[in-house]
N, C-alpha and C positions, 0 to 999 in steps of 0.2 A: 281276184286278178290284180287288181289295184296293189293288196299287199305285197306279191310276187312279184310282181314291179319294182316296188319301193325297196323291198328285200335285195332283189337282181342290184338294184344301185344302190343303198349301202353296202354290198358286197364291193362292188366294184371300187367303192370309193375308198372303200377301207384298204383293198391292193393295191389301189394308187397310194395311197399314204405311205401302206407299207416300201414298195417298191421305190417310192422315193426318199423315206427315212434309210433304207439299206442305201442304195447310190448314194445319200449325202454323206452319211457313214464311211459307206469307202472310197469315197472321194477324199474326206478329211483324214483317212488314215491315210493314203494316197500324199496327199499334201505333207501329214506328217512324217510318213517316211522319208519322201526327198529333203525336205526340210534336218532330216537326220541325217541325213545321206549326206548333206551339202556338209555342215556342221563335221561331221565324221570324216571328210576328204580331208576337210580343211584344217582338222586336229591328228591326222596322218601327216597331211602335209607340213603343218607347222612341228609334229615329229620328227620329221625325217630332215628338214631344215635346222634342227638343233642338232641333232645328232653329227649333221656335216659340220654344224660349226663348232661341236666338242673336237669334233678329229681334226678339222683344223689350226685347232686352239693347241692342241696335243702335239700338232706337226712346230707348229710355230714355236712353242714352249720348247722342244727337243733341237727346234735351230737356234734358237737364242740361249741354251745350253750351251751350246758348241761356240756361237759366236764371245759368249761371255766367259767360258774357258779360254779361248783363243787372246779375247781382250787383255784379262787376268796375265796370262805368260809375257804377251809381249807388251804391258804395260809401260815400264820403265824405259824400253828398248828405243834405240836410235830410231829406227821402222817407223815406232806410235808417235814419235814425239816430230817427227819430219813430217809425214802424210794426214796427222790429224790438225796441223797447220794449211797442208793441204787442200784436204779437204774441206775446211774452212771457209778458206779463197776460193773455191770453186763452188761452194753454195750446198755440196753433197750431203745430204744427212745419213752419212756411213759412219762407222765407226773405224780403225786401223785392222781391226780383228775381222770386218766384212770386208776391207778392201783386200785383207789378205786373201781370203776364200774367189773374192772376186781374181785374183790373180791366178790362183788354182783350175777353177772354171775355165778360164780364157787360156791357160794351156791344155789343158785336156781336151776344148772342144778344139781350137786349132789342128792340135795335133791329131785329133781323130778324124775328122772331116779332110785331113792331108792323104791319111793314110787310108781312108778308105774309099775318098771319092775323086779328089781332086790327081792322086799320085797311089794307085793301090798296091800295097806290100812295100811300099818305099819306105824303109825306117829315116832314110837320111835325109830325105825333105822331110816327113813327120817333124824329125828334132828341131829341124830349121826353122817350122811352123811353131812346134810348143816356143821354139824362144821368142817369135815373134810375138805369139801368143800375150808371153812373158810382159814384153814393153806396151802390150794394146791399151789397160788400164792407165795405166803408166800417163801414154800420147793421149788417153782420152780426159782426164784429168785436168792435164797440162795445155790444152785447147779450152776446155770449159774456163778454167782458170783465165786464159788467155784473152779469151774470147771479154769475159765477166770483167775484168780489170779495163779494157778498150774501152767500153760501155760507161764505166764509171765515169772513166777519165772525163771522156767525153762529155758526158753530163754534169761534170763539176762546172763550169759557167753558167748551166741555165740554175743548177743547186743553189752556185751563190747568189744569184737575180733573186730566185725564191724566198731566202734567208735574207737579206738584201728588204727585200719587201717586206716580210716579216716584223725585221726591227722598226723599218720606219712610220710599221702601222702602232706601234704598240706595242709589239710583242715582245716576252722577255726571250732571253737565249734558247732556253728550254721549249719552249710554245715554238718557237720555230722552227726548231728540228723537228717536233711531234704534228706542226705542218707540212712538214719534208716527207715525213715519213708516211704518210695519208697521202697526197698530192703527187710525188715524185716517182717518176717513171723506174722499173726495176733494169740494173740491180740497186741505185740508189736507197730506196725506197725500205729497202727489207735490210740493208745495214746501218740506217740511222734508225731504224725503227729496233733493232737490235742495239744502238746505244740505249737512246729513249729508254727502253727494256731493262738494262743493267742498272742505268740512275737510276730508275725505279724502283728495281732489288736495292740498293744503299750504297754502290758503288760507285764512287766521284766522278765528277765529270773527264776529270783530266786522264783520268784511268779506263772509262769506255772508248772518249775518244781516242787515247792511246790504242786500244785491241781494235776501234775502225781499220787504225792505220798499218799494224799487222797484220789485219787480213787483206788490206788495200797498199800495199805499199809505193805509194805515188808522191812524188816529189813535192806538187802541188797541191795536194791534201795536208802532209807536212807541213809546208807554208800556213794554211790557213786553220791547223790547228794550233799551231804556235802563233800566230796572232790571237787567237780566242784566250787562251792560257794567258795570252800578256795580258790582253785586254778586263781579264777578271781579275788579277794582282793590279793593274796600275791604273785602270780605267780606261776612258776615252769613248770617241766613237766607234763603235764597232762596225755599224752599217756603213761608212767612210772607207773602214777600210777594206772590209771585204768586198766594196765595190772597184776598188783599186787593184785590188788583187784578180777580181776577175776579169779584168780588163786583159791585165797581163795573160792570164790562163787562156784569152781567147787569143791573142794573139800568137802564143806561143802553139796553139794548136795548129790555126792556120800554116805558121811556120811547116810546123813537122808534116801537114799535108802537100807542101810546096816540095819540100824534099824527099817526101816518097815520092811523089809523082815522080822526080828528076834522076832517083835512083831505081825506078823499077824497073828497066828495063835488066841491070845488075844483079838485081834481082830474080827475075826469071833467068837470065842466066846460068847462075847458080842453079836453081833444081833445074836445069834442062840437063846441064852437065853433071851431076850429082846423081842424078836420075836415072840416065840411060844406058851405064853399062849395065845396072842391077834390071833394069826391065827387060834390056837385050838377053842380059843372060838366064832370067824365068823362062820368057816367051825359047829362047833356044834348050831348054830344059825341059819345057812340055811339046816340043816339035820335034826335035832330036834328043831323047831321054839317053841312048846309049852315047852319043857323041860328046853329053858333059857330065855324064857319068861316071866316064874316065876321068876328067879330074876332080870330081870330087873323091873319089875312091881311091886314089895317086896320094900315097901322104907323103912320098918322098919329092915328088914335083907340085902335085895339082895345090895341096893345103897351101904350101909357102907362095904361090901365086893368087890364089884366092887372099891371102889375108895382107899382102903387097896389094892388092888392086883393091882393098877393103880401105886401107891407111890414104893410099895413094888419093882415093875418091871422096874421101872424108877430108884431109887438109887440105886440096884446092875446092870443097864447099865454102870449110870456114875462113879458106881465104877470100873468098869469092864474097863471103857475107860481113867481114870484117872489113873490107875494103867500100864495101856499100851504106857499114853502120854507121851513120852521123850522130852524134848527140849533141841536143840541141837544149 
């Protein structure tokens, strides 16, 4: 009885073994499948993330084809040699061959968005749009530019204080711009840091500062490059004078903020007046389309009145702004 006993329990003990060497078994195969599983998303995944970025790379390579065909032609041309000056001054990193493309864009989408949502089946605002289209690049360039040159100006007094301090600590010319350009608020900051850059490459000082000054063309940058240029042919103090010099800068600012104030209201003038027949005649072009219809479609009355009211509104702008322009 006893053995049958002892028999009944190593029976059983031996199926508990059993029973729990299988479960841990496929517990562990269990583990190593997910564990495979993870591994195998994850090398799908990182498949299929290279794959987007060969077709990417494929896409990219096929536009910079085109962009650097485009470059190549109009290399030499009046176009590259105007707008990559431009583009310069306005901080863009295009090339004259993207801002062409960029021009093509900005007509096409104009004029599609004219003709299909804003005015449907209208070829003649469409055209009106593509050329506006035309100058959008063009105005948005010429604001960044605008805008970027402001900025400078303005930050030329606290620049010389910087430089200013600079020397009197110790520093030579060099060390102080390479503080300016660390320190100083943008756009400052990224076109002395672009001299800095060029002396580095092996080109003289006189010669980076020179291309600051084409890309910044400011009166009072001039000034205080042609003091630096003297001051390393014939010596002297330098910190003396550029603190004299910024005196003037500040005051001459102050100035020019005294006289806008006193001329802006000449100012709004001007676009109120410049302004309003072209608004008047949109807004009367999407409210009554057949009513100016007629003269757009009139070449023997409407065109020669349209392009009298184009002149006419164009010379008492620039009267209106040359009458208001002080230089100071």
């Amino acid at each position: 009885m006893e053995l049958l006993i002892i028999g009944a329990a190593l029976l059983v003990a031996v199926g508990v073994l059993a029973f729990g060497i299988i479960s841990m078994r496929q517990s562990r195969e269990e583990d190593i499948e997910e564990v495979l599983g993870r591994y195998t998303s994850n090398v799908d995944a990182a498949i299929e993330a290279l794959e987007a970025e060969e077709e990417e790379a494929e896409r990219q390579r096929r536009e910079n084809a085109v962009v650097q065909a485009l470059d190549k032609a109009i290399e030499d041309g009046k176009f590259a040699n105007k707008w990559r000056e431009e583009l310069a001054r306005a901080d863009l990193r295009l090339t004259p061959g993207e801002f062409m493309l960029a021009h093509v864009a900005s007509v096409l989408a104009f004029s599609a968005i004219t003709f299909v949502i804003l005015s449907p089946g209208n070829i003649i605002a469409a055209l009106i749009a593509g050329a506006a289209g035309f100058f959008a690049p063009r105005i948005w360039v010429g604001q960044r530019k605008g805008r970027r040159f402001r900025q400078f100006e303005q930050q030329l007094p606290d620049t010389l204080g910087m430089w200013v301090n600079g020397l009197r600590s110790g520093y030579s010319v060099m060390q102080a711009m390479e503080a300016i350009a660390k320190e100083a608020p943008e756009p400052t900051a990224s076109e002395f840091r672009r001299v800095v850059t060029e002396i580095q490459f092996g080109i003289t000082r006189e010669d980076a500062l020179e291309h600051m000054l084409q890309r910044m063309p400011s009166e009072d940058l001039d000034l205080i490059i042609v003091a630096v240029n003297i001051q390393q042919e014939v010596g002297g103090n330098l910190a003396e004078i550029l603190d004299v010099i910024s005196h003037t800068i500040r005051e001459r600012i102050k100035l020019k903020g005294e006289v806008r104030v006193l001329t802006s209201q000449g100012r709004i003038t001007g676009y109120i007046i410049g302004g309003l027949p072209i608004m008047l005649a949109v807004f009367l072009f999407f409210v009554s389309g057949d009513y100016m219809r007629g003269m757009v479609e009139n070449r023997l009355c409407g065109w020669p009145m349209l392009g009298c009211g184009a002149i006419l509104i164009g010379l008492g702008f620039a009267a209106i702004r040359k009458i208001v322009d002080i230089d100071i």
